[in-house]
KEDRENKE-908943 format. One line per field, with one value per residue (C-alpha): residue in one letter; x, y, z; chain. Coordinates in steps of 0.25 Angstrom, whole numbers, plus 5000, padded with zeros to 4 digits. Layout:
# KEDRENKE-908943
res c(a / ...) .
px c(X / ...) .
py c(Y / ...) .
pz c(Z / ...) .
chain c(A / ...) .
//
This chain:
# KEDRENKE-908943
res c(x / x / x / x / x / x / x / x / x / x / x / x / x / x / x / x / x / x / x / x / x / x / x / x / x / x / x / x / x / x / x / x / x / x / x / x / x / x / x / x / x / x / x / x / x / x / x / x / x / x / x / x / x / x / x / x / x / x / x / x / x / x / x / x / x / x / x / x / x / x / x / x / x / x / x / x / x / x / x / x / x / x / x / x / x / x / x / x / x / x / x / x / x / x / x / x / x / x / x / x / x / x / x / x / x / x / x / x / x / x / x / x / x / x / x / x / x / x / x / x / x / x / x / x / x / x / x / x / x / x / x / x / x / x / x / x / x / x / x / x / x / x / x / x / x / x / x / x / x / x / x / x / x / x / x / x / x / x / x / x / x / x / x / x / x / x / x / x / x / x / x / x / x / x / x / x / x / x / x / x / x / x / x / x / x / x / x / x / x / x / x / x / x / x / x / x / x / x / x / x / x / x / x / x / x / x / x / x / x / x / x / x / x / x / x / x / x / x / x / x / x / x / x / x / x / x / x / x / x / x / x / x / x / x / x / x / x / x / x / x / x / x / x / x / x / x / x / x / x / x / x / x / x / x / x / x / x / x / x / x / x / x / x / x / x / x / x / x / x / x / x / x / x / x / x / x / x / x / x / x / x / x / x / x / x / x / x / x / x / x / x / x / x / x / x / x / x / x / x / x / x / x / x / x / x / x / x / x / x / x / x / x / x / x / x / x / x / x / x / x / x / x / x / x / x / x / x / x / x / x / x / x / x / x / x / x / x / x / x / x / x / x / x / x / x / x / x / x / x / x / x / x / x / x / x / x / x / x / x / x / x / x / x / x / x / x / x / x / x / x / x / x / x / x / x / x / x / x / x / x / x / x / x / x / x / x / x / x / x / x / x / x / x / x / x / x / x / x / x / x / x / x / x / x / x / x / x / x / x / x / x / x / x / x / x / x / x / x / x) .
px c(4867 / 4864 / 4867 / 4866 / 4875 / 4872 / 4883 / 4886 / 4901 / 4911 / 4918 / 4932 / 4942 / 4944 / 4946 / 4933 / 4926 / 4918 / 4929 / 4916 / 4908 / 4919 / 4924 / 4909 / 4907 / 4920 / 4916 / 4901 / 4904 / 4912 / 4900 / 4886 / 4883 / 4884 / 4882 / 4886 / 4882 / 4888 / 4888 / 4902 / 4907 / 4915 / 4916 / 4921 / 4925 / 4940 / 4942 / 4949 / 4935 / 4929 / 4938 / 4939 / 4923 / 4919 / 4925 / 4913 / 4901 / 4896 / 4892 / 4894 / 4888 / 4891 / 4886 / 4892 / 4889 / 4898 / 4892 / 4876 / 4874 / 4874 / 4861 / 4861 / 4856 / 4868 / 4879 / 4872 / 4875 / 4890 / 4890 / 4891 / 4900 / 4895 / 4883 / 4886 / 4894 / 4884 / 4872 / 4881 / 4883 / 4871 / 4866 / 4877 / 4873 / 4858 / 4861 / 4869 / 4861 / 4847 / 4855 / 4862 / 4847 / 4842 / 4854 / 4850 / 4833 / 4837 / 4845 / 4837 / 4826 / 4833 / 4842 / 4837 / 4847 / 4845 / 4848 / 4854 / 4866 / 4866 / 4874 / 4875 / 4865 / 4863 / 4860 / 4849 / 4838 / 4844 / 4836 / 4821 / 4813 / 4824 / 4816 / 4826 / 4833 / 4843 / 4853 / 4859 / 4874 / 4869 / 4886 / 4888 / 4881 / 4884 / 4875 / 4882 / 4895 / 4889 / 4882 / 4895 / 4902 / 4893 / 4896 / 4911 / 4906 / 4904 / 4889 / 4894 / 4893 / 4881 / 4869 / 4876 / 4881 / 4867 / 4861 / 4870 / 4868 / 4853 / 4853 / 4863 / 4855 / 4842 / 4849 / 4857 / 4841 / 4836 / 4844 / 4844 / 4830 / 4831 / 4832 / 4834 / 4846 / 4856 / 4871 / 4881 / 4895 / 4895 / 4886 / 4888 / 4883 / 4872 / 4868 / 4870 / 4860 / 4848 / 4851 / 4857 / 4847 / 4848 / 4855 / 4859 / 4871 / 4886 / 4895 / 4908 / 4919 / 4930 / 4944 / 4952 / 4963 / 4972 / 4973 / 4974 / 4985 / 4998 / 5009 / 5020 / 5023 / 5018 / 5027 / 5030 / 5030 / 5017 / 5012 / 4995 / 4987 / 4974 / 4965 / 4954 / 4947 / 4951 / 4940 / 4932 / 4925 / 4926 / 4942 / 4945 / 4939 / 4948 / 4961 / 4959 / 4954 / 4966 / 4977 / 4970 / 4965 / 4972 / 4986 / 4990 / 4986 / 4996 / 5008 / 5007 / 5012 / 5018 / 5026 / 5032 / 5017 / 5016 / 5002 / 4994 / 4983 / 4979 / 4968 / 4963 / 4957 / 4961 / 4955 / 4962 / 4961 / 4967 / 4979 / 4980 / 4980 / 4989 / 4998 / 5001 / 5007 / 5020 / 5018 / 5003 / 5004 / 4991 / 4992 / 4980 / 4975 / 4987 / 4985 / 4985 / 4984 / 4991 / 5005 / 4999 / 4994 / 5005 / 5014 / 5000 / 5004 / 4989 / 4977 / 4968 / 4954 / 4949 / 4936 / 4925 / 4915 / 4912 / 4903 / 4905 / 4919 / 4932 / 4940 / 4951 / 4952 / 4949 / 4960 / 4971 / 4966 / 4968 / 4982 / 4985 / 4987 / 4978 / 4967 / 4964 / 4950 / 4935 / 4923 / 4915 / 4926 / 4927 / 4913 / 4911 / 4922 / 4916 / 4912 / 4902 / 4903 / 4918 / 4929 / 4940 / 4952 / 4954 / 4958 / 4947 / 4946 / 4934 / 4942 / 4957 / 4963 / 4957 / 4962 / 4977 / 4978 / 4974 / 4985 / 4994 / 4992 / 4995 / 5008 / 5013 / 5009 / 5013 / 5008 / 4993 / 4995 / 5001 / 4989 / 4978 / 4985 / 4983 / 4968 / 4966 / 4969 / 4963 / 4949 / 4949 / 4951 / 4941 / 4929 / 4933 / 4932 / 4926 / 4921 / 4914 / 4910 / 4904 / 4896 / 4890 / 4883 / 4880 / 4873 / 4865 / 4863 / 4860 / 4849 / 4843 / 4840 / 4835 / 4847 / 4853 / 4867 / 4868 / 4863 / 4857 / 4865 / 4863 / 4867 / 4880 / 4875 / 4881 / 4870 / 4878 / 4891 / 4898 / 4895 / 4901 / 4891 / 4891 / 4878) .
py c(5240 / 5226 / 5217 / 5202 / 5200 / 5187 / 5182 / 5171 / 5167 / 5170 / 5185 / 5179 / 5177 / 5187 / 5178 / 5171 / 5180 / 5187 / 5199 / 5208 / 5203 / 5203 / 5219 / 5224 / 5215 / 5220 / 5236 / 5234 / 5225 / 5238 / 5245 / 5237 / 5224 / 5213 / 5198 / 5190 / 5178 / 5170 / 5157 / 5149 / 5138 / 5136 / 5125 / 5133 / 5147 / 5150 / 5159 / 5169 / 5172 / 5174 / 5185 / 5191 / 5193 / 5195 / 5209 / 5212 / 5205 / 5202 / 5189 / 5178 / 5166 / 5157 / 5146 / 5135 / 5128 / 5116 / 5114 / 5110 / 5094 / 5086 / 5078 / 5065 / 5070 / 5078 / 5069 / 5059 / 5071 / 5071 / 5059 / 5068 / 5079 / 5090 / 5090 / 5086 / 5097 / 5106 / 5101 / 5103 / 5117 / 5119 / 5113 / 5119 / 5133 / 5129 / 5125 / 5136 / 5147 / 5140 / 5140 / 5155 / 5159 / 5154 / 5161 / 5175 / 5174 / 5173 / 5184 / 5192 / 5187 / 5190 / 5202 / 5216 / 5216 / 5229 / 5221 / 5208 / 5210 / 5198 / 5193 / 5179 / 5174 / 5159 / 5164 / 5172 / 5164 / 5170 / 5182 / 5175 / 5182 / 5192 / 5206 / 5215 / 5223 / 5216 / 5220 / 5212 / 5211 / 5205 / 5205 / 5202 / 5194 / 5181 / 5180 / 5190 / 5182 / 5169 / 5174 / 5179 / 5167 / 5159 / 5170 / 5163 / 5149 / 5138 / 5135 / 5122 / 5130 / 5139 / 5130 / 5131 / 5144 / 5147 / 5141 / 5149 / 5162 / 5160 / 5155 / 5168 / 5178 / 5173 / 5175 / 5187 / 5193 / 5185 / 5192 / 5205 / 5205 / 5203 / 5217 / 5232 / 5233 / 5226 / 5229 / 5223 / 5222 / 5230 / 5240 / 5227 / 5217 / 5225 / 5229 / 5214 / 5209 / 5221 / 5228 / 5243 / 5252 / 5244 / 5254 / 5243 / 5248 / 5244 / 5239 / 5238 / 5229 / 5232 / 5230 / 5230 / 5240 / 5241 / 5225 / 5225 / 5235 / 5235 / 5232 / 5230 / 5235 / 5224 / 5215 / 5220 / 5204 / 5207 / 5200 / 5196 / 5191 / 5187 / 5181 / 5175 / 5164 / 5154 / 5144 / 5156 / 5155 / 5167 / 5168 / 5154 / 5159 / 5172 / 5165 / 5155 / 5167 / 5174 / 5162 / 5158 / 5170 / 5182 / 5180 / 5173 / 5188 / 5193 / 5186 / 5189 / 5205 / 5202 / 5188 / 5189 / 5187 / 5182 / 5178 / 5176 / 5169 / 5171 / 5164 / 5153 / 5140 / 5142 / 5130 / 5119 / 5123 / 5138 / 5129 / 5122 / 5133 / 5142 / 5130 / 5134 / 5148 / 5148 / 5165 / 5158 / 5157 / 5151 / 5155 / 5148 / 5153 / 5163 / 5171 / 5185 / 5190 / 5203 / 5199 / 5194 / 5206 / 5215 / 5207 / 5209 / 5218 / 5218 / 5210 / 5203 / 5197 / 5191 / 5188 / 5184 / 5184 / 5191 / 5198 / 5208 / 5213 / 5204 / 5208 / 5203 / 5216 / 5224 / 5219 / 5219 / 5235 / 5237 / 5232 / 5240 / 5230 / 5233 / 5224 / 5219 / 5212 / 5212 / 5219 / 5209 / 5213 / 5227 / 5229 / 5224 / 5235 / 5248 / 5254 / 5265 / 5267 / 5269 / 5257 / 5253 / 5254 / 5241 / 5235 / 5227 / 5217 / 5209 / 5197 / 5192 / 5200 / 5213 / 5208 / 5202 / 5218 / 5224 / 5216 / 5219 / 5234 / 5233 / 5225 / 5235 / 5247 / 5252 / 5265 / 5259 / 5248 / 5258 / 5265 / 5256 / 5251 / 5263 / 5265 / 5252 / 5256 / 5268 / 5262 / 5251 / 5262 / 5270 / 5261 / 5247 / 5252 / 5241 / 5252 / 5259 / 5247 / 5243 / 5257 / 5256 / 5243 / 5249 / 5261 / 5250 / 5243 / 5255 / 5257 / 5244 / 5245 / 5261 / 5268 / 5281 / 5283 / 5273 / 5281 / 5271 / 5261 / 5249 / 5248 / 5242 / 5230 / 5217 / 5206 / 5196 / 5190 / 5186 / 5171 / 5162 / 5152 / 5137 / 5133) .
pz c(5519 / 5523 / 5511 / 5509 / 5496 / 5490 / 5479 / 5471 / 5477 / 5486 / 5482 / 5487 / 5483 / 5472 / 5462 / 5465 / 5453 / 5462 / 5467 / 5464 / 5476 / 5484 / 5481 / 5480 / 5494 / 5500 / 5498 / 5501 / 5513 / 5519 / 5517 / 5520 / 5528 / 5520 / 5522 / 5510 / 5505 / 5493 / 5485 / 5483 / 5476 / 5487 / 5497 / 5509 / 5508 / 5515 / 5524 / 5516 / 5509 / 5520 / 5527 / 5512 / 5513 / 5528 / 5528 / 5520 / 5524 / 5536 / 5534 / 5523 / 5519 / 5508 / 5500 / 5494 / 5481 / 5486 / 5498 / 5492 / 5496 / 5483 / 5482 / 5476 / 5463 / 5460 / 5466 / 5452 / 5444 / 5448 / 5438 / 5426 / 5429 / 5420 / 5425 / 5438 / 5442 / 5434 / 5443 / 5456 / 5455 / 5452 / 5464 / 5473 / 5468 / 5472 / 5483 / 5488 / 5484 / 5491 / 5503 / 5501 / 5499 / 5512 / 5519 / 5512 / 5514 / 5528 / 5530 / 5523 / 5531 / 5546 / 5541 / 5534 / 5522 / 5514 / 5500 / 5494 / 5486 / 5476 / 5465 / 5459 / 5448 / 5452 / 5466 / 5462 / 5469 / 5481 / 5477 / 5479 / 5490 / 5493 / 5499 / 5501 / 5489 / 5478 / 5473 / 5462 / 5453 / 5440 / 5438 / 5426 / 5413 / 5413 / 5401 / 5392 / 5393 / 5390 / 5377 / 5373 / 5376 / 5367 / 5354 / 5355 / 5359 / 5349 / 5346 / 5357 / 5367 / 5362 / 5372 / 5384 / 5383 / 5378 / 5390 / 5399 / 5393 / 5395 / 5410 / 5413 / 5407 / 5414 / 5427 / 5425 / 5421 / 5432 / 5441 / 5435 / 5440 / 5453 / 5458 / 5450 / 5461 / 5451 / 5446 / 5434 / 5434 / 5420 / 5410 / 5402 / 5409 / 5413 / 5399 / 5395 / 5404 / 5406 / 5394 / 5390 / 5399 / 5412 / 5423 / 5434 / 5438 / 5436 / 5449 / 5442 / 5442 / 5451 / 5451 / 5464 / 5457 / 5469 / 5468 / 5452 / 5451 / 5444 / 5449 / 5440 / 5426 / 5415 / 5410 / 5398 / 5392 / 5383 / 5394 / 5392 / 5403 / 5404 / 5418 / 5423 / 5429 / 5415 / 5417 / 5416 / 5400 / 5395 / 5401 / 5397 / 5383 / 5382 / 5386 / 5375 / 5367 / 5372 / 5367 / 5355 / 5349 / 5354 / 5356 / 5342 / 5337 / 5348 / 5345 / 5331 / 5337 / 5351 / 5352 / 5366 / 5373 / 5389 / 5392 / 5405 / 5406 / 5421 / 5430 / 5436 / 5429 / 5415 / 5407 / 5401 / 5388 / 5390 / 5397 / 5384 / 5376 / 5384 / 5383 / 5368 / 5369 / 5376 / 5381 / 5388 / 5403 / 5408 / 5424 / 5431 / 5444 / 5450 / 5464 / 5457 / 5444 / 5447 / 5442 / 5429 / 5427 / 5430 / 5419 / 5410 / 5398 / 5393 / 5398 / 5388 / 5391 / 5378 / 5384 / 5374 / 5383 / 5396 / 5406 / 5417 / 5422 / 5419 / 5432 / 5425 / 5416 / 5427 / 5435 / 5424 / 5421 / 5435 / 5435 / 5421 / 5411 / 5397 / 5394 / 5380 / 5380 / 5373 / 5371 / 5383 / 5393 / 5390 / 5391 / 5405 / 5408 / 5407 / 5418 / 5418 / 5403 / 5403 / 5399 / 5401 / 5392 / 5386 / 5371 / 5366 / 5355 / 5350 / 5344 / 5345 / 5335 / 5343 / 5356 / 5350 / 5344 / 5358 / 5366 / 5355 / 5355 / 5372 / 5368 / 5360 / 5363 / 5378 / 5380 / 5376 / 5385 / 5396 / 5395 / 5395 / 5406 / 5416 / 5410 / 5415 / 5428 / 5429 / 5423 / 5435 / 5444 / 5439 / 5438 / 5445 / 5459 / 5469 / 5479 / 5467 / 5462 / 5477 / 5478 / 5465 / 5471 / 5484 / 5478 / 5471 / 5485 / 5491 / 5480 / 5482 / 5497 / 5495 / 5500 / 5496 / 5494 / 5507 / 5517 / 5526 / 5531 / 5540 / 5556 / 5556 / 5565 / 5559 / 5552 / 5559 / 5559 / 5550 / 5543 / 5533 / 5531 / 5520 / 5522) .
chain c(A / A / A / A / A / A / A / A / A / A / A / A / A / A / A / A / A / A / A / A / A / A / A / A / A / A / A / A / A / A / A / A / A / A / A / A / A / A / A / A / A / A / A / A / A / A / A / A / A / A / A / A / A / A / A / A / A / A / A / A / A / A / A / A / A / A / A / A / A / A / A / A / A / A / A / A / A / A / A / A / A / A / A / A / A / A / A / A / A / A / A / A / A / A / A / A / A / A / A / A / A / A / A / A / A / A / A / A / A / A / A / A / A / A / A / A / A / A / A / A / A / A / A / A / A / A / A / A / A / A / A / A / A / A / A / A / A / A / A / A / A / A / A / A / A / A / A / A / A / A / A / A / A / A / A / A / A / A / A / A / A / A / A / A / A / A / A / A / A / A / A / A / A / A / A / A / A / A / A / A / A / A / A / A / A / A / A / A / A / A / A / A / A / A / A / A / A / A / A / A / A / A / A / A / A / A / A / A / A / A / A / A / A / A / A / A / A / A / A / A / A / A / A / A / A / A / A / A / A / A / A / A / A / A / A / A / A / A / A / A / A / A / A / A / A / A / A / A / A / A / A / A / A / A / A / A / A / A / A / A / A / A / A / A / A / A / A / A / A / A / A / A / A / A / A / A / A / A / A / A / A / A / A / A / A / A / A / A / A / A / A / A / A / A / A / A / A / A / A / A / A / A / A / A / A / A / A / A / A / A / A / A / A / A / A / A / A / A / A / A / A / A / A / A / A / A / A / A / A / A / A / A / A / A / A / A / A / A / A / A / A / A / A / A / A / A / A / A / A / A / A / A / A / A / A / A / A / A / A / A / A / A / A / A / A / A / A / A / A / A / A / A / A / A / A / A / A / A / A / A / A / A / A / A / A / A / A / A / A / A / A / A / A / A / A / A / A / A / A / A / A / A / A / A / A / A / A / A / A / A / A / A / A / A / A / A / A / A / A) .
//
């Protein structure tokens, strides 16, 4: 097929939050013609992204949300700094996507793409006067997380997290719509969004297992870790969750604890309150997370509130270390109506009681441990993930079972493009 993939940032590096388009892009780009086209919030893009990326697509342009010229308007905005940076990303974001809109119409209009490959909700005006087939990833639901985060919220918060529930839900429907080519990254989501009896189908999260695998016996130091992106909210709030909440109950049973908070950007107050407990290591952004997870005796994710698939548990399954977490995380994780082997508590006390149980008992922790592994094995392959979504391309465009395929004549060299 010939595909223009539109997406809503640079897959690359892997720690960018979008490792999904970059796997799903690395095994389709084998496979199909791709040009890809992107947003970024990126001044300039180095040149490591670049040779990471043009394996798989024949062409790439990319858009910058920096790069809009500031009219006078919004250089008067700058005055009040809430607002002002508020009203410049969301003329940046304009910006960029009515020029990555001219760029698409035009190559559609010159070239005889089979489908569009979109994802990316505030690009979704990119999708006016498209002709041929869509095919969309609705992802995951945004809106779920945020109506669950205002359940623990103080009624404060409750307007603007209101308002944001409501401005999610109408573009995740909004997008839903577009085309009946589309495809969640879990049952859950999708149910969350269309309800029980929608069939969309399922492209899995997938775990690069040959990367995330162990490779050295855990530390045997009652050794915690939990990791993420810590200015992210719903990790910011299960560290603090974690600290304040969870290991109090802990210690009560274990007393020789070492803790690993890992990941980039943790917020000052998590710094504080990590501050407190002499067995609390706050890392920060570090270069791999594999070592941390090899000392890992169990992996906790307290999360209160979540949508879609937290790599992160994938990742420590992968590399045999048991996980403790809760319902909105395990949920996301079942794959084809089997899940994982996991300890899951609703509340502190349910959480403190599963770590403890890991701690002290080996041959549970041992064996949840190879379950783990076997079950990312299993069901978090990228290449299965990849065919899955190609079927669904395949579908789109009136194809079976891929049997035609397109000359293999190039669209046209390769571009990088800033406009």
């Amino acid at each position: 097929m010939k595909i223009l993939w539109l997406y809503p940032e640079l897959p690359y590096p892997l720690t960018s939050g979008y490792l999904r388009g970059f796997h799903l892009l690395r095994v389709l780009g084998q496979r199909h013609a791709v040009t890809f086209i992107c947003l970024t919030n990126l001044k300039q893009v180095s040149p490591e992204t670049i040779v990471a990326l043009s394996p798989y697509a024949e062409r790439i342009a990319f858009f910058s949300r920096c790069n809009a010229p500031e009219p006078r308007w919004l250089r008067m905005c700058d005055r009040v700094p809430a607002l002002g940076r508020r009203l410049q990303e969301l003329w940046g974001t304009r910006w960029a996507v009515k020029q990555m809109k001219a760029v698409a119409l035009s190559l559609l209009r010159e070239e005889n793409f089979d489908l569009v490959l979109f994802h990316g909700r505030e690009a979704i005006p990119l999708l006016q006067r498209v002709e041929v087939p869509i095919v969309v990833e609705c992802g995951d639901t945004n809106c779920e997380r945020v109506l669950q985060q205002m359940r623990q919220a103080s009624l404060l918060h409750w307007p603007k997290l209101f308002f944001h529930y409501v401005r999610e839900r109408r573009l995740e429907e909004r997008l839903s719509r577009k085309t009946p080519y589309r495809f969640f990254i879990s049952a859950r989501d999708r149910e969350n969004l269309l309800g029980p009896s929608d069939q969309s189908v399922v492209v899995p999260q997938g775990v690069d297992y040959d990367y995330w695998k162990r490779s050295s016996p855990p530390s045997g130091r009652n050794c915690i870790v939990f990791s993420g992106v810590m200015s992210y909210s719903p990790n910011a709030d299960a560290a603090v969750f974690l600290l304040d909440r969870i290991l109090p109950l802990v210690r009560r049973a274990i007393s020789d604890l070492e803790v690993l908070i890992v990941g980039r950007d943790p917020l000052p107050e998590l710094v504080n309150a990590a501050q407190r407990f002499s067995d609390v290591t706050v890392t920060g952004a570090v270069g791999d997370i594999r070592p941390y997870l090899d000392r890992a005796d169990v992996f906790v994710a307290p999360l209160r509130f979540a949508s879609g698939v937290q790599n992160k548990v994938l990742e420590a399954m992968s590399m045999e270390v048991p996980v403790v977490t809760t319902p909105v995380v395990a949920a996301g994780l079942c794959v084809s109506g089997i899940e994982p082997q996991l300890i899951i508590g609703t509340n502190a006390e349910e959480i403190a009681a599963g770590i403890i149980r890991l701690l002290t008992h080996g041959e549970e922790c041992a064996r949840l441990s190879a379950e783990g592994r076997r079950f990312v094995e299993a069901h978090c392959s990228w290449s299965c993930s990849a065919e899955i979504l190609e079927e669904l391309c395949f579908a789109a465009v009136g194809h079976v079972n891929g049997s035609r395929r397109p000359d293999s004549t190039s669209a046209g060299p390769f571009l990088v493009s800033t406009k």
